[in-house]
Wavefront OBJ file of the C-alpha trace (Angstrom):
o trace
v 154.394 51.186 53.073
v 154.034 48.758 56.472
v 154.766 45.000 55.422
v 151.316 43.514 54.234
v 150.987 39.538 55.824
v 149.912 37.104 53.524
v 148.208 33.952 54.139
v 148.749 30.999 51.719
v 146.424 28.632 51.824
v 147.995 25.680 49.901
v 151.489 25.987 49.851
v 152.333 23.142 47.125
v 153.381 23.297 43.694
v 152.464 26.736 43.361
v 151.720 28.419 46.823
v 155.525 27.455 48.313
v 157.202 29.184 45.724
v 155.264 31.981 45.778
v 155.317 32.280 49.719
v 159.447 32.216 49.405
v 159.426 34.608 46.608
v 157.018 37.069 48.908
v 159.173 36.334 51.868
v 162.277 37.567 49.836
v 160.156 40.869 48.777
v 159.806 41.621 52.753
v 156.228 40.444 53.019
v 155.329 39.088 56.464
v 154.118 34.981 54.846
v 152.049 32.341 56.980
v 151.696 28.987 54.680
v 149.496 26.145 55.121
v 149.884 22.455 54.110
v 147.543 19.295 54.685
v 150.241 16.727 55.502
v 152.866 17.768 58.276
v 155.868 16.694 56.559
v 155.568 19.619 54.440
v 155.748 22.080 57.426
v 159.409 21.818 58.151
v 159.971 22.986 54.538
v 157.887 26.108 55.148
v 159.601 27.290 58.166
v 163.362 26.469 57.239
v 162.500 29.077 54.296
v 161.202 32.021 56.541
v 157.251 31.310 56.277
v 155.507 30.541 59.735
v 153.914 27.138 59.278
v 150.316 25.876 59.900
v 148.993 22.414 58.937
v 145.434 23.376 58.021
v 142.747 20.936 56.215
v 139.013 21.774 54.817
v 137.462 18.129 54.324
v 134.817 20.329 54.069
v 134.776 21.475 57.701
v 138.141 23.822 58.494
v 140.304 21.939 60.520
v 144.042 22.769 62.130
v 145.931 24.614 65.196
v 145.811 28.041 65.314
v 143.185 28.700 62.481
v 141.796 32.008 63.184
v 145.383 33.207 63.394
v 146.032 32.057 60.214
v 143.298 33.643 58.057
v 143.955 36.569 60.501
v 146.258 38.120 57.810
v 145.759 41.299 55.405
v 145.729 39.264 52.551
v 144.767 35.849 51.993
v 145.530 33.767 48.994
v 143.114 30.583 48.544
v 144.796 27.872 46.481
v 143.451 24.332 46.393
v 141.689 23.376 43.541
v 138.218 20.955 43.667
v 138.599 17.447 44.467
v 137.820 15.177 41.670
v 134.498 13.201 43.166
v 131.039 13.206 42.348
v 129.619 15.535 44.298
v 132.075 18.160 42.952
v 130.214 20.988 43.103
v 128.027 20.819 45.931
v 131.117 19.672 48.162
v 133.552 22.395 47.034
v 131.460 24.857 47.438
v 130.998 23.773 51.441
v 134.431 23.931 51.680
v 134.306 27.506 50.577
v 131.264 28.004 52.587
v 133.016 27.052 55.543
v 137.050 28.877 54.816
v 134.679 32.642 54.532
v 132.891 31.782 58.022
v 136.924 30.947 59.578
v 137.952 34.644 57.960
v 137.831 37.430 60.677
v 135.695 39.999 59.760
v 138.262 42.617 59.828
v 138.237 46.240 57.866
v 140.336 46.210 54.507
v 141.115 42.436 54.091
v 141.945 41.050 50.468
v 141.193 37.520 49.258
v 143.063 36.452 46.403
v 141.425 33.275 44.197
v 142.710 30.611 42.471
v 140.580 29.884 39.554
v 141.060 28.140 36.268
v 140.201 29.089 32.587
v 138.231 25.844 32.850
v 135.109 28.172 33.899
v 135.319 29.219 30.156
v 133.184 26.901 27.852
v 134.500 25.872 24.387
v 133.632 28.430 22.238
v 136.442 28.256 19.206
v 136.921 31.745 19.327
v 138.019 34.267 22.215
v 136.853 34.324 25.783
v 137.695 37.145 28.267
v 136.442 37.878 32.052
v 132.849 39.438 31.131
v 132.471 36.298 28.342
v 129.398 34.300 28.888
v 130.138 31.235 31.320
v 128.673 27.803 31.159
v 131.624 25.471 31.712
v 131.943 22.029 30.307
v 133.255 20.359 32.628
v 132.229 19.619 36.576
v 135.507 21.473 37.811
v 134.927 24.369 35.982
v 131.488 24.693 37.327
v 132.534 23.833 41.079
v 135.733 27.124 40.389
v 132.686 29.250 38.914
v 130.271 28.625 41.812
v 132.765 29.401 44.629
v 134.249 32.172 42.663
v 130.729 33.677 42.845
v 130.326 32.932 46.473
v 133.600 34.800 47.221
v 132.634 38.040 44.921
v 129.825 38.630 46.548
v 131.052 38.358 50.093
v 130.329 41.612 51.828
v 133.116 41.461 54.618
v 136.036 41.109 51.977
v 137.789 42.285 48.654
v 138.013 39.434 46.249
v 139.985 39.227 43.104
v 140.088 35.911 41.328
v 142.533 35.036 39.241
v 141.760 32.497 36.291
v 145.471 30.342 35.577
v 145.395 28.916 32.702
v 147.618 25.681 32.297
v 149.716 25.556 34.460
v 153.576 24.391 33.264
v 157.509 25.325 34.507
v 160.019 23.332 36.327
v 159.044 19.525 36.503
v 155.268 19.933 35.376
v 154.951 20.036 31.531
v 151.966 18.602 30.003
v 153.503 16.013 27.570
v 154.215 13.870 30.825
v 150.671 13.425 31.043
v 150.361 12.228 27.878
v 152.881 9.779 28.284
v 150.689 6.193 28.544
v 147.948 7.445 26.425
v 150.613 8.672 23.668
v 146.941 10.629 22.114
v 146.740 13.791 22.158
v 143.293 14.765 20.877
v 142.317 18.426 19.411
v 146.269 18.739 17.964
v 145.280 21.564 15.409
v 143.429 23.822 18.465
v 145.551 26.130 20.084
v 146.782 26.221 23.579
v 146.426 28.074 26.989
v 149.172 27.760 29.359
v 151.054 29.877 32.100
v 154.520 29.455 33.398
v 154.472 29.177 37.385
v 157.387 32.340 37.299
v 154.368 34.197 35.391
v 151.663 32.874 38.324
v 154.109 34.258 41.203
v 154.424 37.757 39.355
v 151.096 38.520 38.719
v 150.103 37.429 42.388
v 152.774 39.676 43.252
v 151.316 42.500 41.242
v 147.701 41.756 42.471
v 148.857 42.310 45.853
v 151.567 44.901 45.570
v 149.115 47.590 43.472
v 145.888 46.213 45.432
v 144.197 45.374 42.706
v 140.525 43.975 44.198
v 137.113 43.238 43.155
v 138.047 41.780 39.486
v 138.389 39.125 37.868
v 141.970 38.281 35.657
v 142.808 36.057 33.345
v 146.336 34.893 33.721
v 147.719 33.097 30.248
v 150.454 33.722 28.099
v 150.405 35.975 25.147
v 150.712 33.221 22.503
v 148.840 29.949 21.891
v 150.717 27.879 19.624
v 149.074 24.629 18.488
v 149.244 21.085 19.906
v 150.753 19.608 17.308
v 153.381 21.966 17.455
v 153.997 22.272 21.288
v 153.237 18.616 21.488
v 156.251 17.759 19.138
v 158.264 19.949 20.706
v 158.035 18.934 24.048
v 157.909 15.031 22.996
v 161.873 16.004 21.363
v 162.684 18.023 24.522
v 162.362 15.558 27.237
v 163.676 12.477 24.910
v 159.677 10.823 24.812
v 158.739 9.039 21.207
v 155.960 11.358 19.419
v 152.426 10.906 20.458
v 149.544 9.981 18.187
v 147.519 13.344 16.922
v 143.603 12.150 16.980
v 142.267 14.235 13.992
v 138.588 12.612 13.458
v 136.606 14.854 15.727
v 135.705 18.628 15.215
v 137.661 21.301 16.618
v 136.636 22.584 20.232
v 138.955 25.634 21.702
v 138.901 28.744 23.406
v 141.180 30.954 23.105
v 141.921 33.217 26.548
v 142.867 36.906 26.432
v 145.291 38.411 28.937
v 144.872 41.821 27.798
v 142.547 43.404 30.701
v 145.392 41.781 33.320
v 148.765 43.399 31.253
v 146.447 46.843 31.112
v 145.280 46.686 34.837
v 149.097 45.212 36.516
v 151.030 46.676 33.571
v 152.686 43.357 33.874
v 154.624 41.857 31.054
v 154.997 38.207 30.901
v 158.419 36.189 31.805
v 157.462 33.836 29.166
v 154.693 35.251 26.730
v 155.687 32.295 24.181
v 154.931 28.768 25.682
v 157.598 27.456 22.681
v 160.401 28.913 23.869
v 160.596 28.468 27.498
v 163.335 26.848 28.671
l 1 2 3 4 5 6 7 8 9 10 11 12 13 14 15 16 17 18 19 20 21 22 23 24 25 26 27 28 29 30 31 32 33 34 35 36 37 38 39 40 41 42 43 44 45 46 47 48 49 50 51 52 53 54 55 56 57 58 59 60 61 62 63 64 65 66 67 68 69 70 71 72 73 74 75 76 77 78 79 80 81 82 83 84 85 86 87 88 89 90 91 92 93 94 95 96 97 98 99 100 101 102 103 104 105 106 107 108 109 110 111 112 113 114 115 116 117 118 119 120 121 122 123 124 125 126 127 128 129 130 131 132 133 134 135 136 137 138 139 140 141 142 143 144 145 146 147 148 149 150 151 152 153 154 155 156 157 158 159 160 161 162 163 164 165 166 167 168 169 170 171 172 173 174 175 176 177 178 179 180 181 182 183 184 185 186 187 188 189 190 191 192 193 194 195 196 197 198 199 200 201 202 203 204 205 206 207 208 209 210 211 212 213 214 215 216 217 218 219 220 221 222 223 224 225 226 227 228 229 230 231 232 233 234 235 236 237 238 239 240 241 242 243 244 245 246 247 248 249 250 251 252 253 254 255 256 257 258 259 260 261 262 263 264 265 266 267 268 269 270 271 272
């Protein structure tokens, strides 16, 4: 099979290691960053650097070369303002008129589980979708917009939480010391899990779909919480009780069936 190029768009927490780990399978990797202290890091690790912005209008050297690749990956999540929804989805509006119109192109989306409403029971890609929050509805508005794109194959991929390495969610928790909802369970994803199944998308050309990306088990709060809290040596945080539960818990099962992927870490408890 000819090395497929792949286009990162966002190559932070998330999109640099996956662009190293692709580099290291033999893919051909182009990665883009806003701020151009993060380019030397790209290209001392084998992926050809491009400082690229979309504030909403698509901005940068070399642009069209950039989205020129086989595959692009789109990973930058809405900025937090007021005009969420309307502004994200000009940025979006703006990335698909940069993208040659070339035969056979893939577009991979990052999405979030946040597109699924609370529904305290199980949501999975063909579940109704009215979001709750402004974020969610800015992901499910572009993630239409990119579907229905004639000139390219798009699969979106909705990440649940995303944890590993030096992002675990009991740091955010930190000043509030409240965490509220503690006996609803949890939807996470380890970033080793994200890079495989991007990997998979890609390497059995899995397009048109939707996938939810989460881990197999959703312990509690309370539980993972306390856990966590012991782990990295922080005092216990407050569990709010008084309100009713609100949850959703996502399935993963059309995404093991379609990658036959099996999770690094199906078990947020026992990650190391």
């Amino acid at each position: 099979m000819p090395v497929k190029t792949v286009s990162i768009l966002g190559c932070g927490w998330l999109g640099k290691p996956l662009a190293i780990f692709l580099r290291e399978e033999g893919f051909s990797v182009k990665g883009s960053v806003r701020n151009p202290k993060g380019l030397t890091g790209l290209s001392e690790n084998g992926i050809e650097p491009y400082l690229i912005d979309i504030a909403p209008e698509v901005s940068g050297e070399r642009v069209s070369e950039f989205f020129s690749s086989e595959v692009i990956f789109i990973n930058f999540p809405p900025e937090r303002r007021d005009d969420i929804e309307s502004y994200h989805e000009k940025q979006i509006e703006n990335l698909i008129e940069a993208i040659p119109n070339t035969p056979g192109k893939m577009v991979i989306f990052a999405s979030s589980t946040s597109v699924y409403p609370n529904i305290n029971g199980v949501v999975k890609e063909d579940s109704l979708l009215f979001p709750d929050k402004p974020s969610g509805k800015a992901l499910l508005r572009v993630e239409r917009l990119l579907m229905n794109h004639p000139e390219f194959d798009t699969t979106v991929i909705r990440f649940s939480g995303l944890i590993g390495y030096d992002r675990a969610p009991i740091k955010s928790i930190r000043k509030k010391k409240l965490v509220l909802n503690p006996d609803c369970p949890l939807n996470l994803i380890h970033r080793d899990d994200c890079i495989g199944i991007v990997k998979n998308v890609i390497g059995l050309d899995v397009r048109n779909t939707v996938l939810n990306a989460t881990c197999d088990e959703h312990p509690m709060r309370r539980e993972y919480y306390s856990r966590e809290a012991c782990k990295y040596g922080i005092p216990q945080p407050l569990f709010e009780t008084e309100n009713p539960p609100e949850y959703k818990i996502v399935s993963n099962e059309k995404l093991k069936k379609m990658l036959r992927y099996k999770l690094i870490y199906p078990n947020p408890l026992v990650i190391p």
